[in-house]
N, C-alpha and C positions, 0 to 999 in steps of 0.2 A: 513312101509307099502308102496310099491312100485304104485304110479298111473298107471291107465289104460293106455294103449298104442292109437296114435288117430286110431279113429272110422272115419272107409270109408264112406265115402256119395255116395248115387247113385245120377247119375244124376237127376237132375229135372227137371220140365218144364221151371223155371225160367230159368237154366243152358243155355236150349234148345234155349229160346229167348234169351240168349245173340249170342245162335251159330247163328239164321236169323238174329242179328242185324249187325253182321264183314260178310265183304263183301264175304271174302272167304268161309262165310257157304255157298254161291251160287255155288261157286266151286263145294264143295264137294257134296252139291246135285246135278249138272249135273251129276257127277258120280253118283251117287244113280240112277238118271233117265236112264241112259245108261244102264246100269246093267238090271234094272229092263224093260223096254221096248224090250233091243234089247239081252239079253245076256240070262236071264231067261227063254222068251218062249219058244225056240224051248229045254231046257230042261227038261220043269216041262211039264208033261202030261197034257189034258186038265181038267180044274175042280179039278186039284191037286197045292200045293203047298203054300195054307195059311197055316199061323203056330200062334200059340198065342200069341209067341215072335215079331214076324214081322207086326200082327192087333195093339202090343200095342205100337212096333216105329210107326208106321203108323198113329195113333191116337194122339201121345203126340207129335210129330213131326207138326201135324195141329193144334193143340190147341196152342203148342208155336210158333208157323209160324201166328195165329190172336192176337197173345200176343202180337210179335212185332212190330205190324202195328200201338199199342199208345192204349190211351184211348180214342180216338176220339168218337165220340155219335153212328157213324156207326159201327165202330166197337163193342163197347157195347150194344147197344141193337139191333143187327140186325146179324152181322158176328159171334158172339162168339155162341150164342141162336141155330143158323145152325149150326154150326159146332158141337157140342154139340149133336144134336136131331141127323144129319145122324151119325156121327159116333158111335152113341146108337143104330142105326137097325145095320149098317154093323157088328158090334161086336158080335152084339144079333145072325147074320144069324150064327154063327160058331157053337154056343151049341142050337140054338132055329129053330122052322121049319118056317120060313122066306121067303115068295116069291121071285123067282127070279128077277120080276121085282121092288122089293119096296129096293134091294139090289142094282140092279142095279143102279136106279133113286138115291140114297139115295150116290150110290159111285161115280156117275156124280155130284153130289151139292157139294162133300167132293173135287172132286177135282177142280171143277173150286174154289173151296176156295184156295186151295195151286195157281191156276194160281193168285187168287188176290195177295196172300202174296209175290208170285215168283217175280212179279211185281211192288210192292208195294218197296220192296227192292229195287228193281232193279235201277228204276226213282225216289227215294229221293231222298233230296237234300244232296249234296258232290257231289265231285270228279269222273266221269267217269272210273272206272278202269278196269282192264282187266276182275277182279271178275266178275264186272259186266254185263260184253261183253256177258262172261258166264251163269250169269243169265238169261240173255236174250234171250240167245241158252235153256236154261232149259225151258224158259216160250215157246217156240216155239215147243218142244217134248212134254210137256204138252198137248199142244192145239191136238199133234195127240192122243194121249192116250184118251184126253175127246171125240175125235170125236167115236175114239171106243169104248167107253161107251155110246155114245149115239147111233150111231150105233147098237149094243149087245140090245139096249133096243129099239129101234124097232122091230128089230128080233124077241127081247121076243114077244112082241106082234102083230106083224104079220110077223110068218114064213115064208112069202112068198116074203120079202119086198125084198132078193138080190138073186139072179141067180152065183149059182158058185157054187167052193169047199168050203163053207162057211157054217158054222152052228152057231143057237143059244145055239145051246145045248153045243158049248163048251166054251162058255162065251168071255167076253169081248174080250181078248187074242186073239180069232180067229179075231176080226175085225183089230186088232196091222197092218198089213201087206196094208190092202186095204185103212186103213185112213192115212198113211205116204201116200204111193203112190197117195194121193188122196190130200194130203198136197203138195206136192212134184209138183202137176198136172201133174206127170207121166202118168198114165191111162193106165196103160197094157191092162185091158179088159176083163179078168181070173174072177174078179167080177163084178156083174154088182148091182145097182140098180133098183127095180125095179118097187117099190110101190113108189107113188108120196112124200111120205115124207122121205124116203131113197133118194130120188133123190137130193130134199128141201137141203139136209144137208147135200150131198157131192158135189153138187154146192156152198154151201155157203164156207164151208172147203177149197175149189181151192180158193174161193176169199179171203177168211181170209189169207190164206196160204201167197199168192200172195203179198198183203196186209202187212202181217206183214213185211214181208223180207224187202220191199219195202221203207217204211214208219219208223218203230220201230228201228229193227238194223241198216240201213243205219243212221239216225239223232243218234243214242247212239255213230258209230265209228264215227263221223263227231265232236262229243262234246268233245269226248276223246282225238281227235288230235288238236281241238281247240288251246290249251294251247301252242302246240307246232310251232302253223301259228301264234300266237301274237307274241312269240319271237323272229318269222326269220324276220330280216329286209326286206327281199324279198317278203314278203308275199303282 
């Protein structure tokens, strides 16, 4: 009697937190982020383009992204609890009739989890590496993509809050464009804010923006080459 031949495993979540715990999963999520921020919009029509396959990376991809951050007390009873509840509405909105704003709010909380994890990676303890130069670029596309989610969710609730070619009707996506440049402190002008809490929170995005470049990446490439100004006698 000839034994079975081995049996595939599908990835799992455990799998997933070992890809957040090597540095180069940061890597390969910048790419993820890239893709999806800057390559995906202007393909997928507006309000098109989730798929079941892509909620359930999306989902397992944030559970095992607060897997890796430890067993620390915060992470257990406060990060895993959240990530959990929103990504139980975001899933729910795909077969359930789900307000747009409880989708939205629900998919701003899911990601500033991925910036904690993005982060979290990024500044533990080891070695500075390029990975993580990259993470750090990742936590910084983040922060635009959350602005535009919070953004889209003012919109939801007061259509009036930004002056321009700009809708809430076509979801978070459409704010993609105004919260980089607003990251950026570009400020072309094409959108405006207009309601006092639209304004609140593309002021503070210039400063965050400002801010991180400033402060975050400058002190990560300064640690990175550390190692290499102890060696030089000149140094």
């Amino acid at each position: 009697m000839t034994s079975p031949g081995p049996v595939r495993r599908v990835p799992s979540v455990s799998a997933l937190t070992r890809f957040w715990e090597d540095d180069k999963g940061l890597s390969v999520f910048l790419v993820l982020l890239l893709f999806v921020a800057f390559v995906l919009p202007p393909l997928v029509p507006p309000g098109g383009g989730r798929r079941l396959a892509g909620d359930i990376t999306y989902a397992v991809l944030l559970i095992s992204g607060v897997r890796a951050l430890g067993e620390r007390r915060l992470t257990r009873v406060f990060l895993m609890p959240v990530a959990l509840v929103t990504l139980a509405v975001y899933l729910a909105s795909g077969i359930l009739p789900v307000g747009e704003v409880w989708v939205l709010a629900t998919t701003l909380v899911s990601l500033i989890l991925f910036l904690v994890v993005v982060l979290g990676q990024t500044l533990r303890k080891g070695p500075i590496t390029y990975h993580r130069l990259q993470g750090a670029v990742a936590a910084y596309l983040l922060l635009g993509v959350i602005w535009a989610h919070a953004y889209a969710l003012v919109a939801a609730l007061r259509p009036e809050a930004f002056a321009g070619p700009v809708s809430a009707a076509d979801g978070a996506r459409a704010f993609y464009y105004f919260s980089f440049v607003t990251l950026a402190t570009l400020g072309y002008g094409d959108v405006l804010p207009v309601h006092p809490a639209a304004r609140s929170l593309a002021t503070l995005e210039a400063v965050t923006g400002t801010l991180y470049l400033a402060i975050l990446i400058a002190r990560l490439v300064s640690l990175a080459k550390a190692p290499d100004r102890e060696g030089d006698p000149d140094a």
